[in-house]
PyMOL Python script that loads the backbone (N, CA, C, O; Angstrom):
from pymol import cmd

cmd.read_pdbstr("""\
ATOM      1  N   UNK A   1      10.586   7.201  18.042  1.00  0.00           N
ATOM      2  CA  UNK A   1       9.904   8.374  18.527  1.00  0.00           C
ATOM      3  C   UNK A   1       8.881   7.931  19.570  1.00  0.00           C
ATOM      4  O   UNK A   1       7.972   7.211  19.157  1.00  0.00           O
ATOM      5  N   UNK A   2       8.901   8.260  20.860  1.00  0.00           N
ATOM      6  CA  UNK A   2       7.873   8.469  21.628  1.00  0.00           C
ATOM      7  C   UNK A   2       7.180   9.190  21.036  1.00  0.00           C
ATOM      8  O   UNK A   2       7.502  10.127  20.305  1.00  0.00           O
ATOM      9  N   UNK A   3       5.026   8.376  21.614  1.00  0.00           N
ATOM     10  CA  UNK A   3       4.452   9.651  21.418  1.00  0.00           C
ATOM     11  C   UNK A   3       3.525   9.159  22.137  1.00  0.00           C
ATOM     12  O   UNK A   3       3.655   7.942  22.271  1.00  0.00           O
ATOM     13  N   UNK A   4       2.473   9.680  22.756  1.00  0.00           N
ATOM     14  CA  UNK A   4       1.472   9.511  23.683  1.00  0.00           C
ATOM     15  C   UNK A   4       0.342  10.021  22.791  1.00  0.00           C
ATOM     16  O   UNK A   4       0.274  11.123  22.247  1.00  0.00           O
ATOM     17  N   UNK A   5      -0.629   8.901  22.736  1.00  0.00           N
ATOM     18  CA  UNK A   5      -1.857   9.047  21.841  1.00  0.00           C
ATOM     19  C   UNK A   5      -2.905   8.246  22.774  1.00  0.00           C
ATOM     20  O   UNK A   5      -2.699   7.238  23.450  1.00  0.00           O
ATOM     21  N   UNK A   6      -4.001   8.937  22.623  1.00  0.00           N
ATOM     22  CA  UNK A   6      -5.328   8.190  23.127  1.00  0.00           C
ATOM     23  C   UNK A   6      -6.037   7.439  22.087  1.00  0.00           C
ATOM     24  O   UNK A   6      -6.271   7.931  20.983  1.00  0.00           O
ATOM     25  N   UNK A   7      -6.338   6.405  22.382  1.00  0.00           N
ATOM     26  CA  UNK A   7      -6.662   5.315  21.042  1.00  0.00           C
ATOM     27  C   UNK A   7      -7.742   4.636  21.895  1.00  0.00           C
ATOM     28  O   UNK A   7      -7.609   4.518  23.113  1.00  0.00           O
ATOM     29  N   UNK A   8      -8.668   4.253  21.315  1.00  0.00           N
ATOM     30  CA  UNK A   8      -9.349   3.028  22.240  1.00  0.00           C
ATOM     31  C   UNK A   8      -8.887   1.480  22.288  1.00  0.00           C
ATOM     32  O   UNK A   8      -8.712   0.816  21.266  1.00  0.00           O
ATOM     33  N   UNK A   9      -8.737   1.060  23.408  1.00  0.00           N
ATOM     34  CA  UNK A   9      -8.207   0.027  23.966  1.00  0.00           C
ATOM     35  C   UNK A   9      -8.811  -1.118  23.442  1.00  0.00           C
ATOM     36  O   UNK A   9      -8.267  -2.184  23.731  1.00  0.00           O
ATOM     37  N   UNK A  10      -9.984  -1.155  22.614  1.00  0.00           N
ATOM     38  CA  UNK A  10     -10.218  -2.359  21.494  1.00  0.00           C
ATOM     39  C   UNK A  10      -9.825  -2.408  20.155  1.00  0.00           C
ATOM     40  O   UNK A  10      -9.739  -3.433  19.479  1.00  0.00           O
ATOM     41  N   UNK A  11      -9.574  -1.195  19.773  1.00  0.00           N
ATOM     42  CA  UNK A  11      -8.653  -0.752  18.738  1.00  0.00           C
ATOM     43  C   UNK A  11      -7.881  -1.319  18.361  1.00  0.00           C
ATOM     44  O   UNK A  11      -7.896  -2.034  17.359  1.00  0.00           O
ATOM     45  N   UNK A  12      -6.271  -0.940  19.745  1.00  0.00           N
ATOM     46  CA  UNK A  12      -5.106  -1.113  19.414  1.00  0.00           C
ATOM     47  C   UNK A  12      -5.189  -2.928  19.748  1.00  0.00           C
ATOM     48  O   UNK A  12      -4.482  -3.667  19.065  1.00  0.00           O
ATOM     49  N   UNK A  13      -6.257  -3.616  21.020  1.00  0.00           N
ATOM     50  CA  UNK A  13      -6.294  -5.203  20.457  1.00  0.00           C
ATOM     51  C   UNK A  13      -6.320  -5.642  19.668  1.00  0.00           C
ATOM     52  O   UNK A  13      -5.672  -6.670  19.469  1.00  0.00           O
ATOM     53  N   UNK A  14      -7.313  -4.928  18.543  1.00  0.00           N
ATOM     54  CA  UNK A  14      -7.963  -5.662  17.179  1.00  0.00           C
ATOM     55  C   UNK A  14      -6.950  -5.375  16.591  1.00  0.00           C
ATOM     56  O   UNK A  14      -6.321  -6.419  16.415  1.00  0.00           O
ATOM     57  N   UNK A  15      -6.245  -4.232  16.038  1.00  0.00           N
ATOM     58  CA  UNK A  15      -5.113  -4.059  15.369  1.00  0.00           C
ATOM     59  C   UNK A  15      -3.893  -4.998  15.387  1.00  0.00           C
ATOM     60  O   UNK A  15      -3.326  -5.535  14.436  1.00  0.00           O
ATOM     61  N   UNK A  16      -3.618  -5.066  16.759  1.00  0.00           N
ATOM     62  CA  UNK A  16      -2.435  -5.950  17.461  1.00  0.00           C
ATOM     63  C   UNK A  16      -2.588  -7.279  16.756  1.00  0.00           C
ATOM     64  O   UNK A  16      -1.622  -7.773  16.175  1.00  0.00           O
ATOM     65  N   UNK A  17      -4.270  -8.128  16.801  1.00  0.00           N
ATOM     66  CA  UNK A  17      -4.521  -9.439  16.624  1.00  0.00           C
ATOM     67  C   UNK A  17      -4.602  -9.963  15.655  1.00  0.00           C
ATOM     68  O   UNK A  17      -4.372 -11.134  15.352  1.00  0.00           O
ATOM     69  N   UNK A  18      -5.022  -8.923  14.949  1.00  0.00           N
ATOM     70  CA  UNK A  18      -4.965  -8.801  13.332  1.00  0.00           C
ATOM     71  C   UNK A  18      -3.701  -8.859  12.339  1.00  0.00           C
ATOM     72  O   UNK A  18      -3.622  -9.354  11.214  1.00  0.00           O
ATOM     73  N   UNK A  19      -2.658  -8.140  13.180  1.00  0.00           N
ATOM     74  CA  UNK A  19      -1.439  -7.983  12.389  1.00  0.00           C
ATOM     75  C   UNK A  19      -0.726  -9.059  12.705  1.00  0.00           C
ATOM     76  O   UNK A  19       0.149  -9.487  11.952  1.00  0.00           O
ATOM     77  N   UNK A  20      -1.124  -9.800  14.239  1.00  0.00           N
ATOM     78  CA  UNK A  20      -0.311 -10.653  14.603  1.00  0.00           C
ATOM     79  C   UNK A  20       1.064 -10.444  15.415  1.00  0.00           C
ATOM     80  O   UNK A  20       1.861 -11.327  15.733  1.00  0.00           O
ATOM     81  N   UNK A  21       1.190  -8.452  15.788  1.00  0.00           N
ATOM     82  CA  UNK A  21       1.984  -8.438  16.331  1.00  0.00           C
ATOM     83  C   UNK A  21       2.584  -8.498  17.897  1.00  0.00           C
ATOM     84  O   UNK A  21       1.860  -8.135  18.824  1.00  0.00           O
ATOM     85  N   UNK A  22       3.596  -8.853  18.077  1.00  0.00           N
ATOM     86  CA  UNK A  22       4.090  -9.289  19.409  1.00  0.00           C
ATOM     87  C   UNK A  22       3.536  -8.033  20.409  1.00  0.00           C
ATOM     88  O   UNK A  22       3.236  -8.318  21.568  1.00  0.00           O
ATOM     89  N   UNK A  23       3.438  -6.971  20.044  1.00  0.00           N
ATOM     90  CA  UNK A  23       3.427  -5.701  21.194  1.00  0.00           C
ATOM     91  C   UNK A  23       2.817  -4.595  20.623  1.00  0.00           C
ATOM     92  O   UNK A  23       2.867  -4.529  19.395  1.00  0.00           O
ATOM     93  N   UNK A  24       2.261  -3.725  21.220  1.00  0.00           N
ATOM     94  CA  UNK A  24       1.679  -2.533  20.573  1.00  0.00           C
ATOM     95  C   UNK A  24       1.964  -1.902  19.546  1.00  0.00           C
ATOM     96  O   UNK A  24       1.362  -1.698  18.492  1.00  0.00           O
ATOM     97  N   UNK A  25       3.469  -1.447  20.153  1.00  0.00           N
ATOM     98  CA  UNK A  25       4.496  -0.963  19.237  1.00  0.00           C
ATOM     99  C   UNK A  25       5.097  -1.435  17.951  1.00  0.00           C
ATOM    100  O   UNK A  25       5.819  -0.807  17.176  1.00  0.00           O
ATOM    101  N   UNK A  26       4.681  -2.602  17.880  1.00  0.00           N
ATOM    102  CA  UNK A  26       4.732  -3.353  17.029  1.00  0.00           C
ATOM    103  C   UNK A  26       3.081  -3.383  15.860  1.00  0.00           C
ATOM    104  O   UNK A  26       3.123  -3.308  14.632  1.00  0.00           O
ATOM    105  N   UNK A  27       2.124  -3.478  16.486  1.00  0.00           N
ATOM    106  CA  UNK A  27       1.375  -3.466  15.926  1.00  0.00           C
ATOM    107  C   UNK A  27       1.233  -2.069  15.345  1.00  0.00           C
ATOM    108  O   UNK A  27       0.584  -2.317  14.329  1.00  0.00           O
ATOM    109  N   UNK A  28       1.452  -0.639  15.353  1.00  0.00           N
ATOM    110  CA  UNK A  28       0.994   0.224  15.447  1.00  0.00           C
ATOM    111  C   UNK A  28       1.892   0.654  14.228  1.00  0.00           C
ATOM    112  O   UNK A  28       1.425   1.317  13.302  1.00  0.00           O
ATOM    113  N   UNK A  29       3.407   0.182  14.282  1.00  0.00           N
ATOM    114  CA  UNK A  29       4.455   0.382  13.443  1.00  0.00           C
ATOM    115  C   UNK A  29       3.472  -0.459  12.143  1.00  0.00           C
ATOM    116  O   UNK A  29       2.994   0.386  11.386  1.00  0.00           O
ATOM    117  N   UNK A  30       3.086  -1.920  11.747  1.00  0.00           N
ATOM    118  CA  UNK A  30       2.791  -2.399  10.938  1.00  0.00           C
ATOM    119  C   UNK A  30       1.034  -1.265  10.528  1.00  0.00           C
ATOM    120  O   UNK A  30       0.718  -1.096   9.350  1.00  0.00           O
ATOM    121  N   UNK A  31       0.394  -0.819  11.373  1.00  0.00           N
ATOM    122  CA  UNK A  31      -0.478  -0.089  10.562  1.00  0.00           C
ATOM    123  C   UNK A  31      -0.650   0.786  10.162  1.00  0.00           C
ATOM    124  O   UNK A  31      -1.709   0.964   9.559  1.00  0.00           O
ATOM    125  N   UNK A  32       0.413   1.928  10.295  1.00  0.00           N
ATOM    126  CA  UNK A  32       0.677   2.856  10.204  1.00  0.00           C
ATOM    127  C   UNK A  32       1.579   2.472   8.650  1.00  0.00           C
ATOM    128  O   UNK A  32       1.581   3.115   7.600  1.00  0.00           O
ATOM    129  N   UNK A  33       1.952   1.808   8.829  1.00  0.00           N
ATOM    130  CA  UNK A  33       3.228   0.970   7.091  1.00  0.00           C
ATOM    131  C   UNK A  33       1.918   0.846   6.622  1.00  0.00           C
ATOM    132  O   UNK A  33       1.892   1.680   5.717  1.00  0.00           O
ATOM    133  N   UNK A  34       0.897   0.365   6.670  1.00  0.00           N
ATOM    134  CA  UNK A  34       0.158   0.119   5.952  1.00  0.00           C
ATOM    135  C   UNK A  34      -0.824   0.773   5.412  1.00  0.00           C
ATOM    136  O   UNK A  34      -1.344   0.164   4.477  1.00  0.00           O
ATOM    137  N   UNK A  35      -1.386   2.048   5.715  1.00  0.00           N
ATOM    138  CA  UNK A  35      -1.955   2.722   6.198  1.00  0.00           C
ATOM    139  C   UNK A  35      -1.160   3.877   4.630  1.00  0.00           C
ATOM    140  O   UNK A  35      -1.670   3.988   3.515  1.00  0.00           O
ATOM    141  N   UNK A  36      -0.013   4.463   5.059  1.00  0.00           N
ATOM    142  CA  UNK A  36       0.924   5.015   4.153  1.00  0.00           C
ATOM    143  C   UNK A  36       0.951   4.524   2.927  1.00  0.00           C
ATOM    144  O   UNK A  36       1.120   5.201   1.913  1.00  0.00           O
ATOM    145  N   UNK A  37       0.714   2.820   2.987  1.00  0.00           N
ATOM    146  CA  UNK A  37       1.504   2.255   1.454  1.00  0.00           C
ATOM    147  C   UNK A  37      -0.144   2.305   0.918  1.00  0.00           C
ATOM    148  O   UNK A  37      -0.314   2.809  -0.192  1.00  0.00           O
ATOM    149  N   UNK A  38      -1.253   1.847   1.594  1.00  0.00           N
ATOM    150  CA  UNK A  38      -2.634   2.212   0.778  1.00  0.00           C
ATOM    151  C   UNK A  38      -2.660   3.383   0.657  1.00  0.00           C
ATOM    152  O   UNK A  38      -3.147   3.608  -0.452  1.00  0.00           O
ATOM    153  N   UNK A  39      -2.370   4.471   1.253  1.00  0.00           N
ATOM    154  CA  UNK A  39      -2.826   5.561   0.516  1.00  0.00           C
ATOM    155  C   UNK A  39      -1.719   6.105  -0.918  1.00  0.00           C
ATOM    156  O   UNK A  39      -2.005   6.899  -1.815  1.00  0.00           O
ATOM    157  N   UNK A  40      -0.558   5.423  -0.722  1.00  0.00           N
ATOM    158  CA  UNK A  40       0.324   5.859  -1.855  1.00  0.00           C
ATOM    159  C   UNK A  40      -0.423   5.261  -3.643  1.00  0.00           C
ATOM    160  O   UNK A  40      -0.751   5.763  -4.718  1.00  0.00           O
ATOM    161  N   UNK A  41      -0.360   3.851  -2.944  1.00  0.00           N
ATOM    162  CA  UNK A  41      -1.410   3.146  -4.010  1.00  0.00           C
ATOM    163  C   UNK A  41      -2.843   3.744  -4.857  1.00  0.00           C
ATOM    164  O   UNK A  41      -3.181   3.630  -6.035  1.00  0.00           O
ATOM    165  N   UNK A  42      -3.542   4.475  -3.593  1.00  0.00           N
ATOM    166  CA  UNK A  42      -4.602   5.547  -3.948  1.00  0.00           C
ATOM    167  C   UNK A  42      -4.559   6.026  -4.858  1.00  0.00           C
ATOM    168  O   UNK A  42      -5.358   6.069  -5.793  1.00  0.00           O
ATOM    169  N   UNK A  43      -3.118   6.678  -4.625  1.00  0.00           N
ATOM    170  CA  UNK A  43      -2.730   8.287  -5.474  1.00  0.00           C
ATOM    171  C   UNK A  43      -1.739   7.420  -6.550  1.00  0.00           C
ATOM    172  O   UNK A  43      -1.560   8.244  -7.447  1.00  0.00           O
ATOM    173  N   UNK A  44      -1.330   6.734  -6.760  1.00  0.00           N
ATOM    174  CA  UNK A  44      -0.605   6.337  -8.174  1.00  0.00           C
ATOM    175  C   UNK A  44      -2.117   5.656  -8.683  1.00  0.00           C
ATOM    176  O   UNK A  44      -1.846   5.561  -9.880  1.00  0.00           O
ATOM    177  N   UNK A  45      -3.255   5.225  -8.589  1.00  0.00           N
ATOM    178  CA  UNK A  45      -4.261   4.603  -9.019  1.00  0.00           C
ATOM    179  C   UNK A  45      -5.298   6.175  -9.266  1.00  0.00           C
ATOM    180  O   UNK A  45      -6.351   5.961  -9.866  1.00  0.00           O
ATOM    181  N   UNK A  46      -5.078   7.445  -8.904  1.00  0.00           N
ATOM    182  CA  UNK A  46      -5.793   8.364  -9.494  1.00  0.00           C
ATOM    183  C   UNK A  46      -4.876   8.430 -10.300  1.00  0.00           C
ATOM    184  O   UNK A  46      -5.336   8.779 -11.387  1.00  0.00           O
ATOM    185  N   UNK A  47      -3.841   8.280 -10.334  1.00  0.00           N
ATOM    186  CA  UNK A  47      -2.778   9.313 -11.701  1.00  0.00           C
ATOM    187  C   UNK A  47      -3.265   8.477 -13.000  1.00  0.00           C
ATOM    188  O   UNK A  47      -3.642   9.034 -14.030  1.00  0.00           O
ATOM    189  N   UNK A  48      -3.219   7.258 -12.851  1.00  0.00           N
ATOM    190  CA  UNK A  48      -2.885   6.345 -13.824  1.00  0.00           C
ATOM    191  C   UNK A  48      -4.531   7.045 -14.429  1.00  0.00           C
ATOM    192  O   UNK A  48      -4.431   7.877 -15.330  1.00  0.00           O
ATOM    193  N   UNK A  49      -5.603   6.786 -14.054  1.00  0.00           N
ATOM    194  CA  UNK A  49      -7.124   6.940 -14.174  1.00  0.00           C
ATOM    195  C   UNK A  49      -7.330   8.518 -14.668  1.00  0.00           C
ATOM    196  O   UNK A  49      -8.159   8.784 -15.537  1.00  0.00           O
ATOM    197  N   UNK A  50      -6.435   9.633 -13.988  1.00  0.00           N
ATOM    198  CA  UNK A  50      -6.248  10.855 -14.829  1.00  0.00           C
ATOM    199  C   UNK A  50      -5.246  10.857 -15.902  1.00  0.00           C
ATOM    200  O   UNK A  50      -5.376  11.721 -16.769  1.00  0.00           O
ATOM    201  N   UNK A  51      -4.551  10.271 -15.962  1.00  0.00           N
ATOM    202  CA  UNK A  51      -3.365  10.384 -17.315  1.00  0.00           C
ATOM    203  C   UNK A  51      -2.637   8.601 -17.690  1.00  0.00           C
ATOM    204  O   UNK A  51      -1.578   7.995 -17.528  1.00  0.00           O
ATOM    205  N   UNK A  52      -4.069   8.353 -18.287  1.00  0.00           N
ATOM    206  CA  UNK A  52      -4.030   6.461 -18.380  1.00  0.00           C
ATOM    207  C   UNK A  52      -2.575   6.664 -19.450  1.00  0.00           C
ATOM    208  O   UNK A  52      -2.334   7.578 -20.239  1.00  0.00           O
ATOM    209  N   UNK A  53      -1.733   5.389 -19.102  1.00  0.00           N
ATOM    210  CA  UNK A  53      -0.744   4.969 -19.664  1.00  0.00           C
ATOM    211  C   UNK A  53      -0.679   4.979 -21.641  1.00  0.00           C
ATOM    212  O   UNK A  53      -1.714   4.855 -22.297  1.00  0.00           O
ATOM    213  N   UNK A  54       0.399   5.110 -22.151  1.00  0.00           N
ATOM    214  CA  UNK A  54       0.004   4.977 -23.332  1.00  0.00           C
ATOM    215  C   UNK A  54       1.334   4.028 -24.188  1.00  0.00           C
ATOM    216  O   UNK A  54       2.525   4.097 -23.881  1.00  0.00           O
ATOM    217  N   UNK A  55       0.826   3.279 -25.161  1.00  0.00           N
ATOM    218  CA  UNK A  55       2.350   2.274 -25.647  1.00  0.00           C
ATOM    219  C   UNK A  55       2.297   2.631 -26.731  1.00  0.00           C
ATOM    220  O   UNK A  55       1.377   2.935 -27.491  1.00  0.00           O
ATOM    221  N   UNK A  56       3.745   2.575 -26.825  1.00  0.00           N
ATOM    222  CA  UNK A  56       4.109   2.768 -28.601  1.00  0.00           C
ATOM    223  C   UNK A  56       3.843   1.389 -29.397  1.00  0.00           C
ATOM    224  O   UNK A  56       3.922   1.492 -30.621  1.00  0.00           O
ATOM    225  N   UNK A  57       3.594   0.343 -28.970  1.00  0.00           N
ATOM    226  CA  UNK A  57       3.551  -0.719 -29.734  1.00  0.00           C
ATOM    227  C   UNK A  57       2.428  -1.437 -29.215  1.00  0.00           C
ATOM    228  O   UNK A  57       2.133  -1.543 -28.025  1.00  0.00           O
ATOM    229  N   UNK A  58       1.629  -2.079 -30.512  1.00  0.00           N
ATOM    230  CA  UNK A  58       0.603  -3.007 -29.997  1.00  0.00           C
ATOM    231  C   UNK A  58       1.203  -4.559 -29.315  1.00  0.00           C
ATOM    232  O   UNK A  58       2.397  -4.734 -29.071  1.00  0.00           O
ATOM    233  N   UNK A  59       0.057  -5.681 -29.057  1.00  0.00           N
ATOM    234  CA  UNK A  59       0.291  -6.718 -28.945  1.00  0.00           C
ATOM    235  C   UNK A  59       1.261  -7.908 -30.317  1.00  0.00           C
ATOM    236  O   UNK A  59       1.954  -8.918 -30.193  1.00  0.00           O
ATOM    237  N   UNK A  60       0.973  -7.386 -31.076  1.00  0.00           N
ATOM    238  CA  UNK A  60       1.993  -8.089 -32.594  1.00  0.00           C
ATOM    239  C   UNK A  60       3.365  -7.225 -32.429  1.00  0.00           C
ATOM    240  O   UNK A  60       4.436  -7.792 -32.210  1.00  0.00           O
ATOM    241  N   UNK A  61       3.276  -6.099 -32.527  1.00  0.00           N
ATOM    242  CA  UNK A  61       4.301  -5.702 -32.676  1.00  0.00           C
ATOM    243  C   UNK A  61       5.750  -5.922 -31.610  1.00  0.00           C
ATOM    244  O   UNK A  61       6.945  -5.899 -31.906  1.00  0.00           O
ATOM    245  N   UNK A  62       5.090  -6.128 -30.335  1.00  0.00           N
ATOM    246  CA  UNK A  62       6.054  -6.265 -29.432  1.00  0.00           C
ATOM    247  C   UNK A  62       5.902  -8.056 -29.288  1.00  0.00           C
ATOM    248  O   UNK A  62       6.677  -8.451 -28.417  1.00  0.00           O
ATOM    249  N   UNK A  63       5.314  -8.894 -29.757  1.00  0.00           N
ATOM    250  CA  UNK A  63       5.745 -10.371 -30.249  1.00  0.00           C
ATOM    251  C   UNK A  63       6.437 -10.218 -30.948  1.00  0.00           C
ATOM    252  O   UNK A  63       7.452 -10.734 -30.480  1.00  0.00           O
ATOM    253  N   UNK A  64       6.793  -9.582 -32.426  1.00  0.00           N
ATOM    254  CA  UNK A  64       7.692  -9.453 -33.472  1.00  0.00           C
ATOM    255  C   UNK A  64       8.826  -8.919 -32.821  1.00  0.00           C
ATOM    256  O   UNK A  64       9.860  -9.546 -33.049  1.00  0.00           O
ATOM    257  N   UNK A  65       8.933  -7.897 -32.045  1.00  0.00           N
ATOM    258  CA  UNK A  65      10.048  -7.798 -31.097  1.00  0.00           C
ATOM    259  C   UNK A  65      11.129  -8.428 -30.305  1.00  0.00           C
ATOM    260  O   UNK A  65      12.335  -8.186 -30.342  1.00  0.00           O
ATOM    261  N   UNK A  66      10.413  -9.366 -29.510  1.00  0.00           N
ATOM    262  CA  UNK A  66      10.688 -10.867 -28.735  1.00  0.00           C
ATOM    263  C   UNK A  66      11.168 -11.418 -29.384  1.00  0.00           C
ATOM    264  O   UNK A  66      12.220 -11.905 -28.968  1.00  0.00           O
ATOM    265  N   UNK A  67      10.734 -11.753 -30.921  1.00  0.00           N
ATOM    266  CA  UNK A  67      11.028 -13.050 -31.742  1.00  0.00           C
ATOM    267  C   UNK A  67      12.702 -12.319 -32.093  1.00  0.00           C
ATOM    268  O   UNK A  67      13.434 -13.297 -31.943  1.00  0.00           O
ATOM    269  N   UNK A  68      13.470 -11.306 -32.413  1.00  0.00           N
ATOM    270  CA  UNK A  68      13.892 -11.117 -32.852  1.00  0.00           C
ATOM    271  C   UNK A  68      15.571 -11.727 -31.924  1.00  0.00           C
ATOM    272  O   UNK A  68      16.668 -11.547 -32.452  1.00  0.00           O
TER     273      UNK A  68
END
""", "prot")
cmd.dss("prot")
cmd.show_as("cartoon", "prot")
cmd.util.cbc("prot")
cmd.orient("prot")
């Protein structure tokens, strides 16, 4: 996808230098991936913190498990 965006031109350097990538387009693709996957992380890290995980078995019980 083309797209024409105004960004500041120390920005997309620092971004670029940072990611290590060869070309803008390149850099912009890796922060934008990144950018998406922290905020997904966000939101599975509120869920967990609103509806914390729960196990049917303690620490013995799932050793006695293993052993079997």
């Amino acid at each position: 996808m083309k797209v024409t965006a105004l960004i500041p031109d120390d920005l997309v350097r620092e971004a670029q230098m940072v990611s290590n990538a060869k070309n803008i387009t390149e850099a912009m693709v890796i922060a934008l991936k990144t950018y998406v996957s922290m905020q997904k992380l966000k939101a599975m890290g509120e869920a967990v913190n609103t509806s914390p995980l729960k196990f049917k078995h303690n620490a013995n019980e799932i050793r006695n498990l293993n052993r079997l």
